[in-house]
Each structure stands twice: as C-alpha cells, then as structure tokens.
C-alpha positions in Angstrom: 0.0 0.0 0.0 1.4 3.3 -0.7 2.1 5.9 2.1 -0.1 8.3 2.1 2.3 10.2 4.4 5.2 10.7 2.1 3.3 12.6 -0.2 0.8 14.6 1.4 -2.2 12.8 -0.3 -5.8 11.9 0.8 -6.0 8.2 1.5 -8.4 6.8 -1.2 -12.0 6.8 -0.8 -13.7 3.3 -0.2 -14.3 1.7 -3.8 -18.1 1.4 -4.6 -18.5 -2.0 -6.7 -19.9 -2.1 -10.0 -19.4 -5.6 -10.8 -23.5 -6.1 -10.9 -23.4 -3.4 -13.6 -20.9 -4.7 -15.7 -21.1 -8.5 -15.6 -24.1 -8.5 -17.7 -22.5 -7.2 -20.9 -21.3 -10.2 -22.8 -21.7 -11.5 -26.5 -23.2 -8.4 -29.0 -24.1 -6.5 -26.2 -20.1 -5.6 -26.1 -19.4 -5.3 -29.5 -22.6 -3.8 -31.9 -21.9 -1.5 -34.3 -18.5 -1.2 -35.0 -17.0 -2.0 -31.5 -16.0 -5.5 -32.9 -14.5 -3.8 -36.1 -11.0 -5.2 -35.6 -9.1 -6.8 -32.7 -7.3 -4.8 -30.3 -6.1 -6.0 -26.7 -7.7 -4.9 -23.4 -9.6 -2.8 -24.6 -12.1 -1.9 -22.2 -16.1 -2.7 -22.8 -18.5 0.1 -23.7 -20.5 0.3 -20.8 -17.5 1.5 -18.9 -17.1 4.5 -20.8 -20.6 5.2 -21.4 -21.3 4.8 -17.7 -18.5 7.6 -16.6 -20.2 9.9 -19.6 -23.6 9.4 -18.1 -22.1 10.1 -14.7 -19.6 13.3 -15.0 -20.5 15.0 -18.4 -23.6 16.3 -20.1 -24.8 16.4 -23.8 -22.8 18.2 -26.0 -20.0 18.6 -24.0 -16.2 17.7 -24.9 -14.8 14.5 -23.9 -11.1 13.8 -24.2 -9.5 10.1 -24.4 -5.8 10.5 -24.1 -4.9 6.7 -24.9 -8.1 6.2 -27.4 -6.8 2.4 -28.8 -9.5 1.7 -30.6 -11.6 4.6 -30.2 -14.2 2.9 -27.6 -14.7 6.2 -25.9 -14.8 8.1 -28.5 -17.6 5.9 -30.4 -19.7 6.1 -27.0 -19.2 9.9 -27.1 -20.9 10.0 -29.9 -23.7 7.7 -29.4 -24.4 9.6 -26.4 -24.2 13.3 -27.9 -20.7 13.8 -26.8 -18.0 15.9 -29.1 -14.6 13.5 -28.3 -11.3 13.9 -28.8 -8.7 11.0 -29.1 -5.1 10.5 -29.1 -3.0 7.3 -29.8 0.6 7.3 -30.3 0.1 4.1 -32.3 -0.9 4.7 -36.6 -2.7 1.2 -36.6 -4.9 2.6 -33.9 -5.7 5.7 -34.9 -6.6 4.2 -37.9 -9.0 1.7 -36.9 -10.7 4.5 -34.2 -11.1 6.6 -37.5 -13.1 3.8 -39.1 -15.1 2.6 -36.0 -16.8 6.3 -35.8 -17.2 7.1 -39.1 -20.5 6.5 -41.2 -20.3 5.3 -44.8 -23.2 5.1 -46.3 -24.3 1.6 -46.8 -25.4 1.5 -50.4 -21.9 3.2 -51.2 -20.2 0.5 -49.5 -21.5 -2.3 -50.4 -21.4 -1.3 -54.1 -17.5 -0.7 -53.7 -17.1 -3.7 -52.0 -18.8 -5.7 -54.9 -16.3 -4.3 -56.9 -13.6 -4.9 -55.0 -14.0 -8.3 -54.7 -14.8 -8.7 -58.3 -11.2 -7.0 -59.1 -9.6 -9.3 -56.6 -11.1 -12.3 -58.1 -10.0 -11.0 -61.7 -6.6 -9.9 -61.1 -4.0 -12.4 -61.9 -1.5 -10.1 -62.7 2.2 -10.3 -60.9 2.0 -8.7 -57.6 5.2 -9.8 -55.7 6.1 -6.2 -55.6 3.0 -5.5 -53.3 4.6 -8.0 -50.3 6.4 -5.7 -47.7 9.7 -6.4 -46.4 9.2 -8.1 -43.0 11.6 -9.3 -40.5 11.4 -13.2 -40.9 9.0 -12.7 -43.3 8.9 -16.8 -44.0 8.5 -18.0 -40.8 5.2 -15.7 -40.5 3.6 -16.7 -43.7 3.4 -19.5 -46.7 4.3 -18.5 -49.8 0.8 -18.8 -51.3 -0.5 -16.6 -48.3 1.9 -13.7 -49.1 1.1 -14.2 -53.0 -2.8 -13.7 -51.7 -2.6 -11.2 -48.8 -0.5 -8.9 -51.5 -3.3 -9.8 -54.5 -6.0 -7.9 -51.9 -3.6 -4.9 -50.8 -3.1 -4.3 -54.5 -6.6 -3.9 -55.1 -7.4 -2.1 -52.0 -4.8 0.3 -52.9 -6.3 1.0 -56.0 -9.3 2.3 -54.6 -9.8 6.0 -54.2 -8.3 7.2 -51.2 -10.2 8.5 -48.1 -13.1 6.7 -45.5 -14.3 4.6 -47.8 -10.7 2.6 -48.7 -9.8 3.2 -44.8 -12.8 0.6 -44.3 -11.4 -1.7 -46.7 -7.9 -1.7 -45.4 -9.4 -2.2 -42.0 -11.0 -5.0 -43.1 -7.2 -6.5 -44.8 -5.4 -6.2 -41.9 -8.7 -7.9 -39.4 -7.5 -11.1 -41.8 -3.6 -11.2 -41.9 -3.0 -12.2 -38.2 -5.8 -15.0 -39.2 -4.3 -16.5 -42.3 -0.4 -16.1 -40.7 1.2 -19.2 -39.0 0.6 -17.2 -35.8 -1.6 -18.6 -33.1 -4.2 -16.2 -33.8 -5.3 -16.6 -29.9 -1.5 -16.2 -28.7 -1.6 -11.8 -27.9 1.5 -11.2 -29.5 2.6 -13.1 -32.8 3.8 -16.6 -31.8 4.2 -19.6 -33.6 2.8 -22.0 -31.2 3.2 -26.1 -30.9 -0.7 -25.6 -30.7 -1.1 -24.0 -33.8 1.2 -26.2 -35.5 -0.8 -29.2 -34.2 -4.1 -27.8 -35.3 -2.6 -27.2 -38.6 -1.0 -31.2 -38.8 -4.8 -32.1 -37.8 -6.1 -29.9 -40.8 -7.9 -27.5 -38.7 -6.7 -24.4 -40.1 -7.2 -22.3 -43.0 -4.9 -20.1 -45.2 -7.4 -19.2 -47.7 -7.1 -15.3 -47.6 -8.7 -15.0 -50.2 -11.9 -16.4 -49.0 -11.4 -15.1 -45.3 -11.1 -11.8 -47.4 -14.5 -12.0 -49.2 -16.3 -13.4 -45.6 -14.9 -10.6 -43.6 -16.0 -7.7 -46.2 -19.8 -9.1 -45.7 -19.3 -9.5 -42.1 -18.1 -6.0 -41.3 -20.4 -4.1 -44.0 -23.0 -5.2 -41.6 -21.4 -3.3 -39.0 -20.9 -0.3 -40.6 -24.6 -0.4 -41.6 -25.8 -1.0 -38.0 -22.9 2.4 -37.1 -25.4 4.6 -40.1 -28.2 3.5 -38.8 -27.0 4.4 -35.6 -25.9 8.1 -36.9 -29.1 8.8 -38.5 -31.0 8.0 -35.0 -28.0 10.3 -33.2 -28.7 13.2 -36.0 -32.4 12.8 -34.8 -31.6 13.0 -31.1 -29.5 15.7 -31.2 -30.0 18.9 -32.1 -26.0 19.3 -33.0 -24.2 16.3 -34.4 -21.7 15.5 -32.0 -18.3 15.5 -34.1 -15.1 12.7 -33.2 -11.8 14.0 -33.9 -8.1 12.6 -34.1 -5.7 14.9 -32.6 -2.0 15.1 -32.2 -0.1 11.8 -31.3 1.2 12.1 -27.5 -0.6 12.2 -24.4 2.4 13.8 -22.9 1.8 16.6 -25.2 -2.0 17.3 -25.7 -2.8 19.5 -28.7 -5.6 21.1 -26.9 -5.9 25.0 -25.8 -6.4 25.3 -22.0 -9.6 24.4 -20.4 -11.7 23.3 -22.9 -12.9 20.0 -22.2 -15.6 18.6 -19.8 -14.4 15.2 -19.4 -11.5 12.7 -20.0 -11.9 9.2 -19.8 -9.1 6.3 -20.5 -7.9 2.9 -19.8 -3.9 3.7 -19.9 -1.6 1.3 -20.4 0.8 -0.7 -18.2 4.2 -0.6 -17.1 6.0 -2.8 -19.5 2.6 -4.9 -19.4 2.0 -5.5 -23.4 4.7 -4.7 -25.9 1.6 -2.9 -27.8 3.9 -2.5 -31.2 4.7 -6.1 -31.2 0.9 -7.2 -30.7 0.0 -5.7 -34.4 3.2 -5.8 -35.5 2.3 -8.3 -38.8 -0.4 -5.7 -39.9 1.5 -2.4 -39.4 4.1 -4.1 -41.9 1.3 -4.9 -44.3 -0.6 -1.4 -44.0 3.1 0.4 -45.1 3.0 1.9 -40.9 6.0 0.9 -40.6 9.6 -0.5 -41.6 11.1 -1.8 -38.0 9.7 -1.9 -35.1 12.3 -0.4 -32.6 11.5 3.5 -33.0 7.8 3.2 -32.3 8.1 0.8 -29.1 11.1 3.4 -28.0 8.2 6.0 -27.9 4.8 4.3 -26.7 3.9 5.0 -23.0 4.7 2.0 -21.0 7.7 0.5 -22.9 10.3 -2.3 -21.8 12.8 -0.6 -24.3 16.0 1.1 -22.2 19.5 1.0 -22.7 22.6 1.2 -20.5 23.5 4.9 -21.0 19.9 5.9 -20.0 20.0 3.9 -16.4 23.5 3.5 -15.8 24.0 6.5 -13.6 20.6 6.4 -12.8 18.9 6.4 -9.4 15.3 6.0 -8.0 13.9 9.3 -6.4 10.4 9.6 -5.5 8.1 11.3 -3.0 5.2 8.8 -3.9 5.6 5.9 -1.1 4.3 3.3 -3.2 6.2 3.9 -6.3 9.7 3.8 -3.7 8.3 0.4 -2.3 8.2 -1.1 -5.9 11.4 0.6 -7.4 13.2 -0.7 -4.6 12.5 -3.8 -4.6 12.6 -4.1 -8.9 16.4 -1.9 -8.0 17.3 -5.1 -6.1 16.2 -7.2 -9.1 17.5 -5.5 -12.0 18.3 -1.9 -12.5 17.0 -1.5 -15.7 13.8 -2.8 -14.5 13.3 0.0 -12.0 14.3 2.4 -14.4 11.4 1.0 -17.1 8.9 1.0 -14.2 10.0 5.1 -13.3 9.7 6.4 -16.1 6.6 4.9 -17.1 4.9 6.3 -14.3 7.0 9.5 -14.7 5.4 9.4 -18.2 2.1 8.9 -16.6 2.5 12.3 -14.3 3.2 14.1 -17.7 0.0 13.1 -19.0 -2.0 14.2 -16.1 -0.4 17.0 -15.9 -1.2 18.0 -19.4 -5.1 16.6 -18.8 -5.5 18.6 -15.9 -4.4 21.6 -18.2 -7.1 20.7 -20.7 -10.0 20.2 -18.5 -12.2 23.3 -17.4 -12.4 23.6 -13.9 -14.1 21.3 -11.4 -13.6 18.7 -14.6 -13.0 15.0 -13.9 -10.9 12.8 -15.3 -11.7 9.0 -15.0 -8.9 6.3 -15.9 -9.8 2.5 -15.8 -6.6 1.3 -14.2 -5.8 -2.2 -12.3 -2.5 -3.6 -11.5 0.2 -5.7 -12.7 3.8 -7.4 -11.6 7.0 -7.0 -13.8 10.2 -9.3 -12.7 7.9 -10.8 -10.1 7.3 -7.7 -8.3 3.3 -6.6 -7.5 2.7 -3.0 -9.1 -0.6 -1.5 -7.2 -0.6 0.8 -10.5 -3.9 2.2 -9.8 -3.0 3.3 -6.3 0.1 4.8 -7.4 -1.5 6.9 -10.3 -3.9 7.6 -7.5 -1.5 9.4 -5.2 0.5 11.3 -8.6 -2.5 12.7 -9.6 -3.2 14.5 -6.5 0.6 15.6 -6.6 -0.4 17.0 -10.5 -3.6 19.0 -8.9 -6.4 16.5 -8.8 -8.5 15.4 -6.3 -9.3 11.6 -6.0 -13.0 12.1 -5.6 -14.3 8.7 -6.0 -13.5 5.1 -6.9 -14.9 2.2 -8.3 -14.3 -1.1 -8.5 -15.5 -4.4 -10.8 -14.5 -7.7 -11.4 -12.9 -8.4 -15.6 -15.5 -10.5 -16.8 -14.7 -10.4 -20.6 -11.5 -12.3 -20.9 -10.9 -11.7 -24.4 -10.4 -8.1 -23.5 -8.6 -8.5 -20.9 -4.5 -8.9 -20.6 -2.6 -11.1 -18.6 -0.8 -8.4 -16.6 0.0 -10.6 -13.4 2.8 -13.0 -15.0 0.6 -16.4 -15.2 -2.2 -15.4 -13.5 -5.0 -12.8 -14.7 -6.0 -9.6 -12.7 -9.0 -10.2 -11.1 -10.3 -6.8 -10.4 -9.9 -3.3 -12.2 -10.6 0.3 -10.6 -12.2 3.5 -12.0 -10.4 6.5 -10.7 -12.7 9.7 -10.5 -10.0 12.2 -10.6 -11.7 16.1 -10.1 -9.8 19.3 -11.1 -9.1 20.9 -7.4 -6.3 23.5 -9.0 -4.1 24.1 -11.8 -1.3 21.7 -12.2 2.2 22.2 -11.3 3.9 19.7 -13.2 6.7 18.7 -10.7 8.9 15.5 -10.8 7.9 12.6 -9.1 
C-alpha cells in the first residue's frame, strides 16, 4: 500500500462495486456496431465509458480520451451526444478508431465492395512487388498466403483514397493475423506447438482469399448497424456531435487550456504489453512501418531502455508506493526500475497536461488495475492515485469491478490474470504544477 504520508495525499476513498453493472454485458451486447470492427487487446467494454459519460459529463459537451486504442470512448461519445477527442501514439490505432466512428453510407459501401471483390477475383496479374519487407517474413507466412494477402492490398490500394478505402484496409489487416502461422489466440505473434498441431490435424485455414470475401460481408454489416445508428443520433441531437483525431502524445495534448468537460481512458501498463509487437504483422502490411524499434522506444509503458539511460541512474520519489516497488525491482535488475519510473514518470506528464485541458471542477476517470514485472506486484492504480493528487487532482471517487470479458482483458499478473480493475474519479481541485515525481 502506498504511504499516504510521504506525499501529502488523501487516503483513497472506499471503492463502490460495479461488478453487478458490468457482468451483464457479454456477447453483442459488447461489440454492436462497430466496436468489434478489428481486434485490439484490453480494450475496455463500452458500458465502462458510457457509464463515466452518463455520470460526470452532459450532452454536448467535450470528452477527451488521451490513450483512445481503438476509439471505444470516442464511439460512446458520440452515441451519447458527446464531441470527443482522441489521441493514440500508435498509426494502426488511430486508424481503426477513425473507421469505427465514421458513417459510410451503406449502399456506397457495399457497391465498392462488390467491386472490390470482383477486381480481386480477376486480377491475376504479378504482384510480388505488393509484399512488404518483414523481418522473418517466412517464418510468418506461406508463400501462397503472401502471394494472396499482396493480391488484396493491390486492389485495396487501388481504390480511391479516403473513409471509404480506410474501411477496406481495415478489413485487410482484421485477416492477416488469421491467415499467418501465428496462433491467432496467442496476444502477441507466436508460432505455437498448438497452432502447429491444429494445422498437422487440418484445422486451419490459409485461404485469404476467402477469409477476405467473408470478412467484407461481415463487417459491411457493422458499418450499416454504425449509419443507422448516426441517422438515430442526427435525430436525437440537435448538434451532431463530431469525433476528432488529434495530435499523437498524451504527454503533449494539442488542446488549448480548459476546454474539455471530461476525459476518460484505460492507460496502459508498465511494460505490461509490448503494444507494437501485438499488431506488429499488420502495421508491416498497412506500409506503418519499416522496424519496429523506433515506435516501441516512444509508446507510454515500454520495456525498451539502454545502459546509457539507467547507468548513472537512481530512484527518487516522493510517492511511497512507487519507492516500495522501485526498490525492490532496484534489487532485481536496475534496468527494470528504471522502465517502471519512467513509465509512471510518463504517466504524471500526461496528467499534468489533462489537468491543463480540463475546465475547472472537470473529472478525469482512468480505468486502471494492476500488474507485476520481474515478479514484483505494481498496485498501479494506487500509485497513479497518489501522482495525480501531486499534479492538482483530487481523488473524488472510486470504483471497482470484477474483468468478466476475458478476451479483453491482458494477462498483466505473469501467469495469473487480474481479477479486479478500478475507475479513478479524478476532479480538477487547481491548476497543475507539473513537478517530478
């Protein structure tokens, strides 16, 4: 337990439980629309969200999500009458968030997707040009499967660029994970002995193609369900709500001063999920990127560190919690306790520059458990807790509930899974004074 003493904090208020509320949402219920529009890890349901912007904002306000992922929050903004506002430091995200709120029209889209598939059918022209250079590239993929995958791309290319081809490259990279030698349930790409005796037993398919074809019918029925949706929100509300993409760094919000009601964000862990490697097959494919180093050197919450950064490095930290863990991760490994600081020194940054967004009295609320690294228990949610009332916010409630959807959730205990998460109801008390930890 952190000590509330070193830092001059409020102890936490007792957690209220909303596991009742929560445990109900299973199946569809978790995933109409377009919240099941491509596969993203722990992402939060959308009854979380929505229940925070039912609770602490009002139609038509401004709702913030500083680490968006897939855009849950933002797609609940809008269903609810909320103008959002989402950040991502990670391109595959941003672009599925993009396509998750954005209504195509449905006759449009299926007529271009008839067409597509028609082209891909037809094309038997060479496209070897059209596969991307990937590390290990055969070890991921059969030849035939590379041949197909870069038969689709070309044709999806092709297309006229804008919301419309966004859709269909969403729906290209919801396959390649699928048709890969990957375990498609392992989290990060991993050739499994599983998978490979699935694939001896003939249970697996590498028909891209086909899986091609079946997904583009599939998700054309979410997008219509996300129209029909908008036209209902259009009728609701006498102005649109709009969703927009801003910036790239929740460290660095590219928002003016006081201008939003709400934030509302499930942030990521301390070295938790190596987030770049878990997509890493379909950034290649979607030309995001060429290597993999630069982008996990920037993401909140990376393992990445090297010598010269730690090696005259040493823990310092007014938070009592955060001292508890560094020192016994400093006892470990060095490096460790290094990763661990400035991840939650990264963390202070962004609520810092939340707290400098929101207008006054405003809350933020960030979905937030805990996890271990080298063996060592991180009470993350407690820690964030006591920073945030260091960057000028006042812990005013917090809720509890038991992670009920395991196929959202991330195993961020070593073997074991995290039972419970928390909602921290963070309120504005004054203007931040972003000081070190």
């Amino acid at each position: 337990m952190p000590s509330h003493h070193a830092t001059g904090t409020k102890p936490p208020p007792e957690a209220f439980d909303l596991s009742g509320e929560f445990r109900k949402y299973i199946g569809k219920r978790v995933s109409y629309a377009t919240h099941g529009i491509h596969k993203y890890p722990a992402k939060f349901i959308p009854q979380i969200p929505r229940y925070c912007l039912e609770a602490y904002s009002e139609v038509g306000n401004d709702v913030l999500d500083p680490f968006m992922g897939s855009g849950t929050t933002l797609l609940e903004s809008y269903i609810s009458g909320r103008n959002s506002y989402g950040i991502d430091i990670h391109p595959l995200a941003r672009l599925i968030a993009k396509v998750k709120t954005t209504p195509l029209d449905p006759e449009v889209l299926s007529s271009l997707g008839d067409r597509l598939l028609e082209d891909i059918r037809e094309d038997d022209e060479d496209r070897t040009e059209w596969i991307p250079e990937i590390p290990n590239r055969e070890h991921w993929f059969r030849p035939n499967v590379l041949t197909e995958l870069a038969r689709i791309k070309k044709n999806v290319w092709a297309m006229r660029k804008g919301n419309y081809q966004d859709f269909f490259r969403i729906c290209f990279s919801s396959i390649i994970r699928r048709v890969s030698n990957s375990d498609n349930d392992s989290l990060i790409p991993e050739v499994t002995s599983f998978q490979r005796k699935l694939d001896e037993q003939g249970k697996t398919s590498y028909d891209a193609l086909a899986r091609f074809e079946n997904t583009v019918k599939n998700k054309l029925l979410d997008a219509a369900d996300l129209w029909h949706l908008s036209e209902e929100v259009k009728k609701k509300f006498r102005d649109p709500p709009e969703v927009k993409i801003i910036g790239r760094d929740a460290r660095d919000i590219d928002l003016d001063d006081g201008t939003i009601d709400l934030a509302v964000t499930s942030p990521p862990y301390a070295s938790a999920v190596h987030y770049v490697s878990v997509h890493k097959l379909e950034m290649f494919w979607l030309d995001m990127i060429t290597e993999t180093a630069k982008l996990d050197g920037r993401v909140v919450g990376t393992a990445r560190a090297y010598l010269p950064q730690y090696q005259s490095w040493e823990p310092r930290t007014r938070i009592g919690g955060l001292k508890d863990v560094l020192a016994q991760l400093r006892a470990k490994d060095k490096k460790s306790a290094f990763v661990v600081n400035k991840y939650f020194d990264e963390m202070r940054k962004n609520l810092c520059e939340t707290n400098r967004v929101l207008k006054r009295n405003g809350r933020y609320c960030i979905v937030v458990g805990e996890n271990t690294f080298r063996k060592v228990r991180i009470p993350t949610y407690e820690i964030i807790a006591s920073i945030a009332q260091l960057a000028g916010f006042e812990l005013e409630r917090t809720f509890v509930f038991d992670v009920i959807n395991r196929h959202l959730d991330i195993p961020r205990w070593n073997d074991s899974r995290i039972e419970k998460d928390h909602i921290l109801v963070l309120k504005k008390k004054r203007d931040t004074v972003c000081d070190s930890l």
